[in-house]
N, C-alpha and C positions, 0 to 999 in steps of 0.2 A: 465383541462389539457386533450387533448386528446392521442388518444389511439395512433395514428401517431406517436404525439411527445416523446410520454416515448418508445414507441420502436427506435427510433433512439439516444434516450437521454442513454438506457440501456448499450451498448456496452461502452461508454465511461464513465459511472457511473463504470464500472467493472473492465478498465483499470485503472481509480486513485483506486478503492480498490487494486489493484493489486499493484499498485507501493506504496503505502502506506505500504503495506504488507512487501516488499523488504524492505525499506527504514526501518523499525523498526526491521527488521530481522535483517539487517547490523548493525543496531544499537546494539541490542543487544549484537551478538558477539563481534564490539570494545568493546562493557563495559566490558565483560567479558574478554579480552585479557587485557584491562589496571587491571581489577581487580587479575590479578593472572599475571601481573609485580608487583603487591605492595608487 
C-alpha cells in the first residue's frame, strides 16, 4: 500500500467513522425514548 494512497484513502476512512458515530448516536437516543414510552 502506498503512502499516496492511505493519504487520500484517510479523509474518507474518517468520514464513514464519522457518520457511523451519528448513526449509533441517533440510535441510541430512539431506544432510549421508546424505553421511557414503556
Amino acid at each position: 500500500m502506498s503512502r499516496a494512497w492511505s493519504r487520500e484513502a484517510e479523509p474518507a476512512l474518517l468520514a464513514t467513522q464519522v457518520d457511523n458515530l451519528w448513526i449509533f448516536t441517533l440510535w441510541r437516543e430512539m431506544a432510549r425514548e421508546v424505553m421511557a414510552a414503556l
